[in-house]
C-alpha positions in Angstrom: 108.5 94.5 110.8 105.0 94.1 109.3 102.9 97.0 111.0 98.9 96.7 111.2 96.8 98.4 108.2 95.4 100.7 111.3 98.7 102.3 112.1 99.5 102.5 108.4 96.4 104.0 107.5 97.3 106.7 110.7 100.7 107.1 109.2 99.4 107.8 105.5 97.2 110.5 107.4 99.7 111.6 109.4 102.4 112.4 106.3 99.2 114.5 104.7 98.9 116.4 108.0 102.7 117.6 108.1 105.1 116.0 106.3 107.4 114.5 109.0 110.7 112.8 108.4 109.9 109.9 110.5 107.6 107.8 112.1 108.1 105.2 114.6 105.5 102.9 116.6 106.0 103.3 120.2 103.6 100.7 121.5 100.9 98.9 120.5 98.2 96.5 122.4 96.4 93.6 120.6 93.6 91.7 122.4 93.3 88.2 122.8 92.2 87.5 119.1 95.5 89.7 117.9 93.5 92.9 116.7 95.4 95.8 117.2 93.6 97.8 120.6 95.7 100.4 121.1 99.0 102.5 119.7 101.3 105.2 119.8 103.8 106.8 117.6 106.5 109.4 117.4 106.4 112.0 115.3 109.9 113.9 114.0 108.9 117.2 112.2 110.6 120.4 110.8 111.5 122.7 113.3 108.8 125.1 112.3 106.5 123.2 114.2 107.3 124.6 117.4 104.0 124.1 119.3 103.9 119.9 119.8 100.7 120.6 121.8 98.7 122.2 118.9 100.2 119.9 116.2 99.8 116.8 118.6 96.1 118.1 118.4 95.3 118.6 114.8 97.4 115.0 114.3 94.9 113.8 116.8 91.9 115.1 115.3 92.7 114.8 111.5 93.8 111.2 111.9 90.6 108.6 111.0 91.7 105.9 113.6 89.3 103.3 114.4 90.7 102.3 118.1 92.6 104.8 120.8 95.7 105.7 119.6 98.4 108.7 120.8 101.3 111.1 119.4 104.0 112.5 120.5 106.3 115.3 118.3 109.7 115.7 118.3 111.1 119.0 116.6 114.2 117.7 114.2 116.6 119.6 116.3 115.1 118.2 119.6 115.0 114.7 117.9 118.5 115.2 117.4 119.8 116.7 119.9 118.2 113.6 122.3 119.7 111.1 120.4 123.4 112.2 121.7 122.1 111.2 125.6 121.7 107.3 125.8 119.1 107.6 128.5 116.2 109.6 126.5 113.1 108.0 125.4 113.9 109.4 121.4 117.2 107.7 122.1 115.5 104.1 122.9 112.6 104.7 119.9 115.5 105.5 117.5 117.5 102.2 118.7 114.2 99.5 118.4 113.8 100.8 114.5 110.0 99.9 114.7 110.2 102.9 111.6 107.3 103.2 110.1 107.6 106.2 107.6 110.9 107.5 106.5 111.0 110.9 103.8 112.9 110.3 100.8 115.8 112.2 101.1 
């Protein structure tokens, strides 16, 4: 999948902030003319980041993004942990591959 230079340009920003092991688009919106509106992501990080809401914050404020766009973090072990349960929302992210950023292992 080809993702728009907007949601890169947040996921270069993003990988600056804290260094996640993934990235996956969530949703996006696009008006009539195709421009990207709208878009969200999911975020898996170390566990050390164990407050989402303050992290989810400084994402949110240290990301340049031109239109509306929203986070959510998942811890590693959460991430993990979710993916075993077929009816989570990590579980359903993790199974449309819509990966944006992967770390090098």
């Amino acid at each position: 999948m080809e993702f728009d230079k907007i949601i890169k340009d947040a996921a270069e920003d993003i990988v600056k902030i804290c260094s996640p092991f993934q990235i996956f688009l969530v949703s996006q919106k696009k008006n009539s003319k195709g421009e990207l509106t709208s878009f969200k992501l999911c975020i898996v990080v170390d566990d050390k980041y164990e407050s989402h809401t303050d992290l989810e914050t400084e994402i949110l404020v240290h990301t340049d993004c031109p239109v509306p766009c929203d986070v959510i973090v998942y811890t590693v072990t959460e991430w993990n942990e979710c993916l075993e349960d077929d009816c989570t929302f990590a579980y359903r992210i993790d199974s449309e591959r819509n990966l944006v950023y992967e770390q090098i292992k």
